[in-house]
VMD Tcl script that draws the C-alpha trace (Angstrom):
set ca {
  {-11.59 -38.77 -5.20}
  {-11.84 -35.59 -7.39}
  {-9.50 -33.20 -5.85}
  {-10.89 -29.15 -6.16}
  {-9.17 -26.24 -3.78}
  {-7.50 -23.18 -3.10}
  {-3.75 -22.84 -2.61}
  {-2.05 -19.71 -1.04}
  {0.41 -18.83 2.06}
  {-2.60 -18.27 4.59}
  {-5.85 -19.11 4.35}
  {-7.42 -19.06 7.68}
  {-9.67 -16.34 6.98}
  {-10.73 -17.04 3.77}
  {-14.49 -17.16 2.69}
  {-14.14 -19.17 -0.71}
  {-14.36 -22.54 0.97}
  {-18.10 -21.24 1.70}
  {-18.79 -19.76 -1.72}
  {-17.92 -23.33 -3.47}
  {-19.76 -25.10 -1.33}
  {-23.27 -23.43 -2.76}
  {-22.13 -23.56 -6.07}
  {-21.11 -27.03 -6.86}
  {-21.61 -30.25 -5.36}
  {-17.93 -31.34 -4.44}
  {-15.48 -30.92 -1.76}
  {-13.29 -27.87 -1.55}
  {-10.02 -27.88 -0.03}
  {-8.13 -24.63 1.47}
  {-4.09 -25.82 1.11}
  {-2.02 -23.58 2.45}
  {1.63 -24.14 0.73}
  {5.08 -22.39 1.49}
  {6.82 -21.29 -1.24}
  {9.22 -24.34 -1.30}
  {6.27 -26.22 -1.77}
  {4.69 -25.11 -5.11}
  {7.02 -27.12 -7.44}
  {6.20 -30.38 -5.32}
  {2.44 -29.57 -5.48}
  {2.60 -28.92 -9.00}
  {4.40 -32.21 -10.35}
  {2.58 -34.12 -8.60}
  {-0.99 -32.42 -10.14}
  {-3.11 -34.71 -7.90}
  {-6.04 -32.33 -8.38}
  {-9.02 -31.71 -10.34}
  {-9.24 -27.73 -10.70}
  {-7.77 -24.95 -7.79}
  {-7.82 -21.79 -7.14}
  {-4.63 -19.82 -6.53}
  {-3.97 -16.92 -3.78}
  {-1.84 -14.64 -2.56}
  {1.09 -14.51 -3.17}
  {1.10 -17.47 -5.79}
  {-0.94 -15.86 -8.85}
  {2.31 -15.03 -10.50}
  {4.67 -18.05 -9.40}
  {2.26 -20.91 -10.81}
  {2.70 -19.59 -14.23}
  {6.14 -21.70 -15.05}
  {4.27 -25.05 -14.03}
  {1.44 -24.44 -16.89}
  {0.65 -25.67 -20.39}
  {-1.65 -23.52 -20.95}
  {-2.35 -19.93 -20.14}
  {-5.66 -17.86 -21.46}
  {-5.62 -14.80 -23.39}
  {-6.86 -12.59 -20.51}
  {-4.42 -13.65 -17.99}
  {-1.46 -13.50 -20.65}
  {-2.46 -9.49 -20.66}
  {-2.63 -9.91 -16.79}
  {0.04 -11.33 -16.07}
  {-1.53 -13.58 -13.24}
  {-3.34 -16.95 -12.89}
  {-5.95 -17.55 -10.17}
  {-7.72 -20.45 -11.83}
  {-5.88 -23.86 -12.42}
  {-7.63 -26.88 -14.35}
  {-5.90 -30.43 -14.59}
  {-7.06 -31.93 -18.14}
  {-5.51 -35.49 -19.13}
  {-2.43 -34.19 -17.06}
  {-1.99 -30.53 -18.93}
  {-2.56 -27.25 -16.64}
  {-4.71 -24.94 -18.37}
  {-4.69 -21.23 -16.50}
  {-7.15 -18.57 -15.99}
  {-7.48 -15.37 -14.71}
  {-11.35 -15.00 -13.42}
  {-10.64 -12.30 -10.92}
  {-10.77 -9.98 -14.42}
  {-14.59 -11.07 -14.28}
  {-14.92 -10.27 -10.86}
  {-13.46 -7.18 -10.45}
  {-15.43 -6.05 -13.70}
  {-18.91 -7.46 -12.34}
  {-18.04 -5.28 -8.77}
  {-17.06 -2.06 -10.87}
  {-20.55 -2.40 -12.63}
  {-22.45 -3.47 -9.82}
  {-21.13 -0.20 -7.88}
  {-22.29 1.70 -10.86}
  {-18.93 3.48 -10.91}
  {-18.47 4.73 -15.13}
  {-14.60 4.07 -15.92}
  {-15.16 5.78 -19.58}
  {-12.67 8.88 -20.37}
  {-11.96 8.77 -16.13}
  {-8.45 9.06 -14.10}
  {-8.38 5.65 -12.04}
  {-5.55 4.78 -9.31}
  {-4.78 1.51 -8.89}
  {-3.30 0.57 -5.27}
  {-0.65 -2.15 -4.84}
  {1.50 -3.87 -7.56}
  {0.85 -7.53 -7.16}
  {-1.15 -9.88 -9.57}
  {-4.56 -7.95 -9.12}
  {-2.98 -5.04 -9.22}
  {-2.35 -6.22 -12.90}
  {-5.91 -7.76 -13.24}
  {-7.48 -4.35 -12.33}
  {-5.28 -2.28 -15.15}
  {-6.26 -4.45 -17.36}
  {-10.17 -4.19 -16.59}
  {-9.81 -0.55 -16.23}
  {-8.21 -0.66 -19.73}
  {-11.34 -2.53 -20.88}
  {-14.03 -0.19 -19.38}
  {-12.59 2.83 -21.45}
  {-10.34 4.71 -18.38}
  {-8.63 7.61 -20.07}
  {-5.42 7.46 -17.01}
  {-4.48 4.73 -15.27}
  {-1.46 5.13 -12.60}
  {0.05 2.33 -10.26}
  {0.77 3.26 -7.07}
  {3.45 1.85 -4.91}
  {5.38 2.31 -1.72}
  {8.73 3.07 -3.74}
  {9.13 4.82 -6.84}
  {9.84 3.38 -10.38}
  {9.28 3.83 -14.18}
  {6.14 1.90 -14.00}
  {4.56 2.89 -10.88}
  {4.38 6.16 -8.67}
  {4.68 6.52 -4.59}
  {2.25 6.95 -2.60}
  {3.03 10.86 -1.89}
  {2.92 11.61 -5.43}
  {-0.67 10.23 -5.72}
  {-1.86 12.73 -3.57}
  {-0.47 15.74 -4.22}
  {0.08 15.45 -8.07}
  {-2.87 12.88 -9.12}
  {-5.81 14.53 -6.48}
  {-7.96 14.60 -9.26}
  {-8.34 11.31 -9.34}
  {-11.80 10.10 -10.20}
  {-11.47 6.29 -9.07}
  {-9.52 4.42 -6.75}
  {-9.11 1.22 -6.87}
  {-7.47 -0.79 -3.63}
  {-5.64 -4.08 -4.23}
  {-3.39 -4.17 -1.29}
  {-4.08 -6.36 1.68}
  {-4.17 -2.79 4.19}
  {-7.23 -2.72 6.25}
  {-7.48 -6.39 6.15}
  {-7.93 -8.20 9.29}
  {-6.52 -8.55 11.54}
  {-5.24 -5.13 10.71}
  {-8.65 -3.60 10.33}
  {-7.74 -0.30 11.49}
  {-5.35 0.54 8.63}
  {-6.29 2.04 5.38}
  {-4.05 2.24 2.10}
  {-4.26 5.99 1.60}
  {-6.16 9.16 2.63}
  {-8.79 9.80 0.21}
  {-9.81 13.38 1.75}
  {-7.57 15.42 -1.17}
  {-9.36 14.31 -3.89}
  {-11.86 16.24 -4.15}
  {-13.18 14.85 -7.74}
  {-13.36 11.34 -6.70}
  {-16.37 9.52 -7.84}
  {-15.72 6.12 -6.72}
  {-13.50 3.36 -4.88}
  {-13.39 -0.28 -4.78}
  {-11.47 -2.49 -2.40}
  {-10.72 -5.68 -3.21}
  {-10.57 -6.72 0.27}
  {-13.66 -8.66 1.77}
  {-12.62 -9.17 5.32}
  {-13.67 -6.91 6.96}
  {-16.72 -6.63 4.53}
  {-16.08 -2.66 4.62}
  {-12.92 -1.17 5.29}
  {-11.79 2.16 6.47}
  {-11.22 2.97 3.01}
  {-14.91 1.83 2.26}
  {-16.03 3.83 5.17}
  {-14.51 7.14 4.09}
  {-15.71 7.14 0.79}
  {-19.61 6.43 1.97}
  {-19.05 9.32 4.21}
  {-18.64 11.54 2.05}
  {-21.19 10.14 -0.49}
  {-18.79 8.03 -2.86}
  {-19.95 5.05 -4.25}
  {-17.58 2.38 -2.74}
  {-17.86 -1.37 -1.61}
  {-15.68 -3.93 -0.62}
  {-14.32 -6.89 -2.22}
  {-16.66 -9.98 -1.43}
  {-19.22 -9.50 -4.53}
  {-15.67 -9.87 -6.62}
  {-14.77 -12.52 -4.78}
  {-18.00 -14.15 -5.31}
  {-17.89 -13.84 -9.45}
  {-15.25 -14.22 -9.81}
  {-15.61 -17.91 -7.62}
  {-18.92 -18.08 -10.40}
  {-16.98 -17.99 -13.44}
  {-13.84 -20.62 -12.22}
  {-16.64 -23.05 -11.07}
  {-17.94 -22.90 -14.71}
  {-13.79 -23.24 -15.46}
  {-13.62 -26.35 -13.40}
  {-17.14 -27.90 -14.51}
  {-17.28 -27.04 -17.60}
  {-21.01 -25.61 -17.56}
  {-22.90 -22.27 -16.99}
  {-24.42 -20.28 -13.89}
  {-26.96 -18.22 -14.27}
  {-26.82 -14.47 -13.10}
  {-29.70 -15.03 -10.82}
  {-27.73 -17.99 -9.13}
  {-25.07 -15.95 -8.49}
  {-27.10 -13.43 -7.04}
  {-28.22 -15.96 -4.91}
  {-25.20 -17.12 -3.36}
  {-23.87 -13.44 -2.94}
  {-27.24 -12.84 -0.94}
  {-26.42 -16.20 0.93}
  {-22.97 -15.23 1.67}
  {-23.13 -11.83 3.02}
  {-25.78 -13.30 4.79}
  {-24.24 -15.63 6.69}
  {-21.75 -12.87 7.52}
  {-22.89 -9.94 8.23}
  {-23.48 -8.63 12.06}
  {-26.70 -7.54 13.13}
  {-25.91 -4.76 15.64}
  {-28.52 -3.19 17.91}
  {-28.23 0.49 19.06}
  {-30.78 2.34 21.54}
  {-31.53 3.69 24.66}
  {-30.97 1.98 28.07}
  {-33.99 -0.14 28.65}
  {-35.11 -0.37 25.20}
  {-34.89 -4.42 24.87}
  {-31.61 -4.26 23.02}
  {-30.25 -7.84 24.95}
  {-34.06 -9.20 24.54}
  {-34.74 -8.38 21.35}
  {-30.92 -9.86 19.85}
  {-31.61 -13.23 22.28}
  {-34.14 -13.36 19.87}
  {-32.62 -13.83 16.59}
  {-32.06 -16.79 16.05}
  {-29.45 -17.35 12.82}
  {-27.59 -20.63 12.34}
  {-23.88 -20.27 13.46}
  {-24.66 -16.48 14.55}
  {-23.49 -15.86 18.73}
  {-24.66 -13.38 20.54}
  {-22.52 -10.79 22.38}
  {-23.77 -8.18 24.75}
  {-20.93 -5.69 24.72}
  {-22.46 -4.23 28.51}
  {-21.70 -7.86 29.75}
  {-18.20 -8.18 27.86}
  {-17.02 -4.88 29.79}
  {-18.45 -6.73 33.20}
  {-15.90 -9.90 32.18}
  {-13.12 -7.77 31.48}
  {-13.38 -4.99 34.69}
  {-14.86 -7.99 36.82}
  {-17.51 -5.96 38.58}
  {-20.67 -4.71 37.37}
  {-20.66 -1.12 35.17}
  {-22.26 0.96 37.80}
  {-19.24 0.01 39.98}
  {-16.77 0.45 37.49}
  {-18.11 4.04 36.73}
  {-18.37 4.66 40.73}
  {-14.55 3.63 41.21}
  {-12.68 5.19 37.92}
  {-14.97 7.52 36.37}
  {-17.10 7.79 32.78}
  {-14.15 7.60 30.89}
  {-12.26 4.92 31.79}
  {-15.30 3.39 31.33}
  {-15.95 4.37 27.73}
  {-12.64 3.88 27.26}
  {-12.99 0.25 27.64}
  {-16.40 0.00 25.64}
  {-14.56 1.41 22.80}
  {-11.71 -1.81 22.90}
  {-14.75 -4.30 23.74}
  {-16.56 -2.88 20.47}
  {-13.34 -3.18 18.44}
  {-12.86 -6.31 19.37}
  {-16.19 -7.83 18.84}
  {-16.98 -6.33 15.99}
  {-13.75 -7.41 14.30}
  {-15.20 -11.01 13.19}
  {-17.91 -12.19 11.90}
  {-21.47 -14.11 12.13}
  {-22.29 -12.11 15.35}
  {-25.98 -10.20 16.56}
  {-24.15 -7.33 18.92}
  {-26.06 -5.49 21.63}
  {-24.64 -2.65 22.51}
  {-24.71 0.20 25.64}
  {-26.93 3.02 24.94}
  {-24.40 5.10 24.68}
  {-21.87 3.07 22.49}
  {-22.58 5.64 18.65}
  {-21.55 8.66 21.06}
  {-18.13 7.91 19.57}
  {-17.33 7.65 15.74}
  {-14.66 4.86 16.35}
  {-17.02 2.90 17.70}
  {-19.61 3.18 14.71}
  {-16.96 2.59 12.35}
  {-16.02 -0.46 13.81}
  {-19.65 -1.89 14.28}
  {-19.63 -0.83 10.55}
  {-16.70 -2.91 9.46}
  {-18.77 -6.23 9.61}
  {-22.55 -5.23 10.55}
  {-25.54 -3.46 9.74}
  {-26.54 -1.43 12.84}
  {-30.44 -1.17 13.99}
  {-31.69 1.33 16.08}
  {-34.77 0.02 18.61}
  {-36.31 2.97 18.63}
  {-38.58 2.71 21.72}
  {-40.89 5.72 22.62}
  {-39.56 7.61 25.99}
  {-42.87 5.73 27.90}
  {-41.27 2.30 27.69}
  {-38.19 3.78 28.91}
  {-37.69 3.24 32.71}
  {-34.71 4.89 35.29}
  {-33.56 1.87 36.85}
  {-30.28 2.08 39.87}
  {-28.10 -0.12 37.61}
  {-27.63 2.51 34.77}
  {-25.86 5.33 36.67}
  {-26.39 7.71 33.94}
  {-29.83 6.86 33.76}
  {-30.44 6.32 37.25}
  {-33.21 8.80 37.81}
  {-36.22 10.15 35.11}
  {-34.77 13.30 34.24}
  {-31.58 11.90 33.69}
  {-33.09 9.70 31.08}
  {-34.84 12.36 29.64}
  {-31.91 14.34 28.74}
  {-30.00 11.23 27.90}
  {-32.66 10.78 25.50}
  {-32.93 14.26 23.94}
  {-28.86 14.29 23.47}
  {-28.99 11.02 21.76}
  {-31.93 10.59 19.81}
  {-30.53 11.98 16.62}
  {-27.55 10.20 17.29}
  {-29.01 6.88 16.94}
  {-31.23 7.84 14.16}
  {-27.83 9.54 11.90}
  {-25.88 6.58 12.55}
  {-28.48 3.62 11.80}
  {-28.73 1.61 8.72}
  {-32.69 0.82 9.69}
  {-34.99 2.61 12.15}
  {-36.71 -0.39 14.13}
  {-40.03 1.71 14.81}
  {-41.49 1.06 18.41}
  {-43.87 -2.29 18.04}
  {-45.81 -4.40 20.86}
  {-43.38 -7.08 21.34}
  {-39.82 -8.02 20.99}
  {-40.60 -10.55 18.55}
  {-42.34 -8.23 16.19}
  {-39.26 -6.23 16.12}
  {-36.93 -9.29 16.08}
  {-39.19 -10.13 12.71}
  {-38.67 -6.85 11.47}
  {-35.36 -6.59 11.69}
  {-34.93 -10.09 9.96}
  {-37.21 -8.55 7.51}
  {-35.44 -5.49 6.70}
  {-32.05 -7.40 6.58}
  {-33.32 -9.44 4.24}
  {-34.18 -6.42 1.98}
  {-31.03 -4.56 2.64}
  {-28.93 -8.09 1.35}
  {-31.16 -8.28 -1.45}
}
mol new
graphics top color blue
foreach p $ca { graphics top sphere $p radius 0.5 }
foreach p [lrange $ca 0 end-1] q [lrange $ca 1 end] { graphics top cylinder $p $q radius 0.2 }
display resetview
């Protein structure tokens, strides 16, 4: 049997084994090796074609016949493909990183760029920054050397920065809530890109769309650049609108759906509703319940508002750390910025906005426990929910019309 995979140290989160499997028609192997390993693997060669991972881009070099002209200048191999018994080597990150700079829309031409991290795509974003015309290019690492500068010296010698460019596994999860550097001294920044994809946006991601930078994560990279070593290991051609395709598919099958609104407003009914292969459902109201073992209004009764929000903030971390989830959430859940941010991580948050008259005070929801309550509840938050929403679900007749629109909008928001 044709042998075709990915080798690295860990690989339990990794998405690629998803992205071959709509490209080509063969079976795609995640091998995780330890370092002692790799010369075993590599005499034996019982594969077809791999990919390589961190931290092996660099090490696999030694074991290859053959090395293209790109990732000679790189430095780094990601692409492996057994012919007759020779290993020829490529580096197709370069195309991915490239197709992500472009589809960002972020101009390199005559600009300062920082590159973050000194490993192998560290090496494969110089050398694409080199390509797209950057005037300054600066490595930036933890300790100081003739090659790269530290971290401090980035930001208070290089704040004029234009680009940043992220290639360091900090803000990846598990460790979601970490970010390589803060970007609020450079004030002439004009874009970032983070090549990690999991968490689809980071805190680094985050910051930059705050403040109106254009910035995305890494999973469009990883997806061309997964494009262009299929073609490697076939020996054919995918079209750009394939490609778009699968990216579309990808995020797709990734990508929260996470309701915010009002008490009452259908949030639980409306997410029961969509129904997406492999997607669970998680009512953060009902994860709180598990965790406090009572109900909210008693938890609220016994040890106050705060403790309470307290522990909706951890349940929201929490849930929204992984993947492939539709998330209702309590009505007040965007009163805190943490916990937007980490809906935002994974998901695309929609607002049911339901007109005041199909809101109801009902005894469970102490906060909304009588009409005027609500009413103020809902004149303090409306705006909220509106700033902090991807889409605006507009008040419809059913739950099922707004369970289509949602799907709907999705769709055009992926697309």
């Amino acid at each position: 049997m044709k042998k075709y995979g990915c080798i690295g140290k860990k690989l339990t989160h990794s998405f690629s084994k998803d992205i071959h499997s709509q490209l080509a028609d063969y079976k795609y192997e995640l091998i995780e090796l330890a370092e002692e390993e790799i010369q075993p693997f590599f005499e034996k060669k019982e594969f077809e074609a791999i990919n390589v991972t961190i931290p092996y881009k660099q090490t696999v070099i030694p074991y290859l016949n053959s090395v293209s002209e790109i990732a000679k200048r790189i430095g780094a191999v990601n692409t492996i493909v057994n012919r007759n018994g020779s290993l020829y080597g490529y580096n197709t990150d370069y195309y991915g990183m490239k197709a992500l700079i472009e589809r960002v829309g972020i101009d390199l031409k005559d600009k300062k760029v920082l590159i973050l991290g000194t490993g192998g795509t560290s090496k494969t974003a110089f050398v694409v920054a080199t390509d797209m015309g950057a005037s300054q290019i600066l490595t930036v690492s933890r300790r100081k050397t003739d090659e790269h500068i530290t971290y401090e010296e980035a930001v208070t010698l290089h704040s004029n920065a234009n680009v940043i460019i992220n290639t360091t596994p900090s803000g990846m999860y598990p460790d979601c809530d970490s970010k390589p550097i803060n970007i609020s001294s450079f004030s002439l920044l004009e874009g970032v890109i983070d090549v990690v994809y999991n968490p689809l946006c980071t805190n680094l991601v985050l910051d930059a769309r705050e403040r109106g930078i254009k910035a995305e994560g890494g999973l469009f990279m990883l997806v061309m650049q997964a494009v262009v070593a299929v073609e490697k290991f076939l020996d054919t051609k995918i079209e750009k609108t394939v490609a778009d395709k699968v990216f579309a598919s990808v995020l797709a099958s990734k990508e929260n759906i996470v309701l915010t609104g009002m008490p009452g407003s259908g949030k639980s009914t409306v997410g029961k509703l969509l129904k997406i292969d492999g997607f669970e459902f998680v009512d953060t109201d009902s994860e709180i319940e598990k965790r406090c073992g009572g109900t909210i209004k008693e938890l609220i009764a016994s040890k106050g508002e705060t403790y309470f929000r307290n522990l909706e903030t951890e349940v929201i971390h929490d849930v929204s750390s992984t993947n492939c989830r539709i998330i209702s959430t309590g009505g007040g859940a965007v009163l805190r910025e943490e916990n937007v941010r980490s809906l935002k991580r994974n998901g695309k948050l929609f607002f049911i906005n339901a007109d005041l008259s199909r809101l109801h005070a009902t005894d469970d929801r102490p906060l909304s426990n009588t009409e005027d309550k609500l009413l103020k509840l809902y004149n303090e938050r409306i705006n909220i929910y509106r700033s902090t929403a991807d889409v605006a679900v507009p008040d419809m007749e059913t739950p099922n019309a707004e369970a289509e629109y949602i799907l709907a909008k999705r769709t055009e928001l992926i697309l």
